[in-house]
C-alpha positions as CSV (number, residue, x, y, z in Angstrom):
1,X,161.3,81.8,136.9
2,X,157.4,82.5,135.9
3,X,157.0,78.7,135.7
4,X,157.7,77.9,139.1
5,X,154.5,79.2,140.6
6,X,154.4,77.3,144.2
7,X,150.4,78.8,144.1
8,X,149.2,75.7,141.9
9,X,150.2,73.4,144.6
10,X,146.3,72.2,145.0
11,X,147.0,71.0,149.3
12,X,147.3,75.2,149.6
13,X,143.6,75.5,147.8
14,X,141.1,75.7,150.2
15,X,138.2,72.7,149.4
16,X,134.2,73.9,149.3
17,X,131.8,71.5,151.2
18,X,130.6,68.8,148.8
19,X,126.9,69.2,147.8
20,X,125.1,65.9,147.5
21,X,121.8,64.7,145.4
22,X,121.8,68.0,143.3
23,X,119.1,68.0,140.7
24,X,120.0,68.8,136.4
25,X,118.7,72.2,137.1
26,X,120.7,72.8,140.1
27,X,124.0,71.2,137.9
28,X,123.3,73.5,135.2
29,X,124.7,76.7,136.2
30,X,128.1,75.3,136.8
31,X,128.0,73.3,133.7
32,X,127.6,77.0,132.0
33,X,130.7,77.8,134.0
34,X,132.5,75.1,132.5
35,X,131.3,75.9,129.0
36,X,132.8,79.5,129.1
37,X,135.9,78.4,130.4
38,X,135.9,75.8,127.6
39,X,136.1,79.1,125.3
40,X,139.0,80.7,127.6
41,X,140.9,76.4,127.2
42,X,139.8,77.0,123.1
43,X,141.9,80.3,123.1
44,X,144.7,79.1,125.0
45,X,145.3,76.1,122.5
46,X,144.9,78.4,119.5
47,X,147.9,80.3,121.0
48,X,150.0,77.7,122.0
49,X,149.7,75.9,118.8
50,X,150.8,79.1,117.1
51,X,153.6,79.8,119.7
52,X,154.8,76.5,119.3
53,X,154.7,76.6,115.1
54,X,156.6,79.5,115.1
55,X,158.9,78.2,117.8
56,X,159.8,75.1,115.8
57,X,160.0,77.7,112.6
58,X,157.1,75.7,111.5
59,X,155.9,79.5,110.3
60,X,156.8,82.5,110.5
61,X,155.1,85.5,112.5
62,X,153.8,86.6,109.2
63,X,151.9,83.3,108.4
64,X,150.5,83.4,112.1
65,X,149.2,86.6,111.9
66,X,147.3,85.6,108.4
67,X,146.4,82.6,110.3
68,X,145.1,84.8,113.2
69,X,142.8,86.8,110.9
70,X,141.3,83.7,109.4
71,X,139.8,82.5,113.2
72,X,136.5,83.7,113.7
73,X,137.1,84.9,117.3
74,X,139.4,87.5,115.7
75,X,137.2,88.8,113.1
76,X,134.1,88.4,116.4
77,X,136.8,90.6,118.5
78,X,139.2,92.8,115.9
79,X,138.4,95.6,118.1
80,X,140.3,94.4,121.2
81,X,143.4,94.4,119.8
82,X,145.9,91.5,118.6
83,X,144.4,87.5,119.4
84,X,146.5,87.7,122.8
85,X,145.2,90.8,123.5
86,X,141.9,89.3,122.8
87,X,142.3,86.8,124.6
88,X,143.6,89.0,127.5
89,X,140.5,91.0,127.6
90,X,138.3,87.8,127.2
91,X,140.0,86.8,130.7
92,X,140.2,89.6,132.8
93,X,136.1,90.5,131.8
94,X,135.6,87.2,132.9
95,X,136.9,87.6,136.4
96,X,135.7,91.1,137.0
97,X,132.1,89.9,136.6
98,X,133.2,86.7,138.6
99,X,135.1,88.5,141.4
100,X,132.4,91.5,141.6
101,X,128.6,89.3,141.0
102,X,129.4,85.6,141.9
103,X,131.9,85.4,144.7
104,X,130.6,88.1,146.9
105,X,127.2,86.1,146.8
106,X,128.9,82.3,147.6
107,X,131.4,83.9,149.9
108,X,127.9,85.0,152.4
109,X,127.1,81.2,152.4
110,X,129.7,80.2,155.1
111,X,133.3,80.6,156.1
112,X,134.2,77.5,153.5
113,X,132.6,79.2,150.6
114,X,134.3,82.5,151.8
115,X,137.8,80.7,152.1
116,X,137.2,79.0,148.2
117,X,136.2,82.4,146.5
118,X,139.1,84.4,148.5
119,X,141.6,82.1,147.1
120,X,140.1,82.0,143.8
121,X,140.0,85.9,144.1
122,X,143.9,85.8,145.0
123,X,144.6,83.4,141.9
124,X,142.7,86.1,139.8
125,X,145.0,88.5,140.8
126,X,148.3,86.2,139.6
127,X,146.7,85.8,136.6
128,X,145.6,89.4,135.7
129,X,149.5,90.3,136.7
130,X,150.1,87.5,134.3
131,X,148.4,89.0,131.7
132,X,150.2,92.4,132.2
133,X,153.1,90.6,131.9
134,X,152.2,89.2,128.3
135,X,150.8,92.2,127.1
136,X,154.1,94.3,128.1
137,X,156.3,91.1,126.4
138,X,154.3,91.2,123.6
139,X,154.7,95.2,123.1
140,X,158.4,94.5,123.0
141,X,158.4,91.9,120.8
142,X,156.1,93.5,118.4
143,X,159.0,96.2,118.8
144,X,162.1,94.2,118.2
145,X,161.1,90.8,117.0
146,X,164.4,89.3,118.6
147,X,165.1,85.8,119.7
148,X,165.1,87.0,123.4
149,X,161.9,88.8,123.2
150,X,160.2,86.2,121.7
151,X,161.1,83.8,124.5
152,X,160.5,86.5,127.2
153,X,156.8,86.6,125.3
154,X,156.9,82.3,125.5
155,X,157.9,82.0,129.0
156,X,155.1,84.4,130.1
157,X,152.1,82.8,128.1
158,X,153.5,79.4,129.4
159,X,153.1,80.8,132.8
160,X,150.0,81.9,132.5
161,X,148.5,79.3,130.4
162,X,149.9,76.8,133.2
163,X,148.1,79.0,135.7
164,X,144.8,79.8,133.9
165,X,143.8,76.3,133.5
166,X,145.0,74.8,136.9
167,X,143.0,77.6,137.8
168,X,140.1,76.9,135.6
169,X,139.7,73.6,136.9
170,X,139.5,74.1,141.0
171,X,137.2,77.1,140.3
172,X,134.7,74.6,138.3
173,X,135.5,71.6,141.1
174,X,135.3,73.9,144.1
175,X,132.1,76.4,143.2
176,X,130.4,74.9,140.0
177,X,127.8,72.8,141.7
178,X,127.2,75.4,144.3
179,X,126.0,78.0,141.6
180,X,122.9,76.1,141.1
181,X,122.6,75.1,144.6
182,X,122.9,78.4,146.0
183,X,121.0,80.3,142.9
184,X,123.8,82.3,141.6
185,X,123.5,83.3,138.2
186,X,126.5,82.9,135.6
């Protein structure tokens, strides 16, 4: 059901204008883009590795969650919550400053910029629903710890793992370059 999302078909994605003979400082901004989504791609293999120990009964939830206090981005965020939640929080920050700073600014550029950063707005959308999702599956499992809930909690962070780095990736292809070119701050 959540894995079938017809939205990562990349022929649907609207393509930015390609900007030619930029300079390293131009480059630069959208190389910072990458390196923070490199974090979000970081915390997304942390959890599936730990999804997919417990899955195979490699661990129990118990061992994960000593495991999760040992990571430095837990004892960094230990405020926010559990590491999904961290996680969670990591992401939707990310695209409020993205959807309220940096795409208002490219979308004035032209009607190709404004077509890449509505669609990019839309995808943020699925994935903060997405995120919803995995914090309401992971309330119930942390309530009943049952074979069902834990794969309702799986299925979701599959979805939006598939999601969140499909959608990682056009946002770098379609605007990183244009940060620098256009002088939009990260």
């Amino acid at each position: 059901m959540l894995l079938d999302i017809q939205f990562l078909d990349d022929a649907t994605r609207p393509r930015a204008p390609k900007l030619e003979n930029l300079t390293i400082e131009q480059r630069a901004p959208g190389r910072h883009l990458k390196m923070i989504h490199d974090h979000l791609r970081q915390n997304m293999q942390v959890l599936r590795r730990m999804v997919d120990e417990v899955a195979a009964g490699e661990k129990i939830v118990a061992e994960v969650e000593a495991e999760a206090e040992a990571l430095t981005m837990v004892s960094n965020y230990r405020q926010f919550g559990n590491l999904c939640g961290q996680h969670c929080n990591i992401v939707n920050t990310h695209h409020s400053i993205e959807d309220a700073h940096i795409f208002p600014a490219l979308s004035e550029k032209g009607e190709a910029w404004k077509k890449v950063t509505d669609r990019l707005i839309a995808e943020h959308e699925v994935v903060h629903a997405l995120l919803v999702k995995l914090v309401d599956a992971l309330n119930a499992l942390a309530r009943d710890s049952s074979r069902e809930n834990f794969h309702a909690a799986r299925e979701v962070n599959d979805a939006l793992e598939r999601v969140l780095l499909s959608h990682l990736g056009y946002e770098e292809d379609e605007i990183g370059d244009a940060l620098g070119y256009f002088r939009i701050g990260v």
